[in-house]
C-alpha positions as CSV (number, residue, x, y, z in Angstrom):
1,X,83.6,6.6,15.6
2,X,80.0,5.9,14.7
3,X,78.6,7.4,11.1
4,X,76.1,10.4,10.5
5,X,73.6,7.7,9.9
6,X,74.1,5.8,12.8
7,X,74.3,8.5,15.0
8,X,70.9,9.4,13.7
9,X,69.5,6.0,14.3
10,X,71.1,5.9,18.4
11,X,69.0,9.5,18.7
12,X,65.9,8.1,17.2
13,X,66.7,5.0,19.7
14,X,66.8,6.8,22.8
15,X,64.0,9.2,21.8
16,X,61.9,6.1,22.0
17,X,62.7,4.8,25.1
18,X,61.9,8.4,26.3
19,X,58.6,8.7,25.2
20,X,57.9,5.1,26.3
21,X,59.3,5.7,29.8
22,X,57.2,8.8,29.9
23,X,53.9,7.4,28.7
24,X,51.1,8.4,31.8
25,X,49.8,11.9,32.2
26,X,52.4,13.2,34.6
27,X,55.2,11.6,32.0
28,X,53.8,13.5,29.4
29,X,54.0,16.7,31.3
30,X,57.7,15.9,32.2
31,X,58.5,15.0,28.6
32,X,57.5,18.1,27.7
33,X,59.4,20.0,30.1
34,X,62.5,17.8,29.0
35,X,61.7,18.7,25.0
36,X,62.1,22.3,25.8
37,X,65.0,22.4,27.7
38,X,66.6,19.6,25.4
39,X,66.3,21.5,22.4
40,X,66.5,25.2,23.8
41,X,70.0,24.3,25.8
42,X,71.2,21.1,24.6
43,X,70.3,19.2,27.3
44,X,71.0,15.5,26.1
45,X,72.2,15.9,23.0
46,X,72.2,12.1,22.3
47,X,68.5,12.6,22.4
48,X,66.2,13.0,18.9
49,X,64.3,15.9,20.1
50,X,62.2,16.5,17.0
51,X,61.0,13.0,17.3
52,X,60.0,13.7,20.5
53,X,58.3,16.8,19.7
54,X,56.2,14.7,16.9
55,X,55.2,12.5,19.7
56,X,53.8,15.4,22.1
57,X,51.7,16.8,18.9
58,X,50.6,13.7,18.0
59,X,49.6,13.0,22.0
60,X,47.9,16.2,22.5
């Protein structure tokens, strides 16, 4: 069983390699995609969405 904290820190971890997968024009366009249905629906729930979504703002 992994704590609150570290749980955090595994989301923030795989938010990263998201973004950094994604990082050309047509990733970006995906990783949008993926932020809305991620946070609308729960898609990967091990994923940090809001750091995502600070990302895409900071991108844009």
């Amino acid at each position: 069983m992994t704590t609150p904290r570290a749980q955090k820190r595994i989301a923030l971890r795989h938010a990263q390699r998201l973004i950094a997968s994604h990082a050309d024009e047509a990733g970006l366009i995906r990783l949008r995609w993926l932020c809305f249905f991620g946070q609308r629906f729960g898609w990967h729930s091990h994923v940090d969405w809001a750091a995502v979504e600070a990302h895409l703002e900071n991108a844009a």
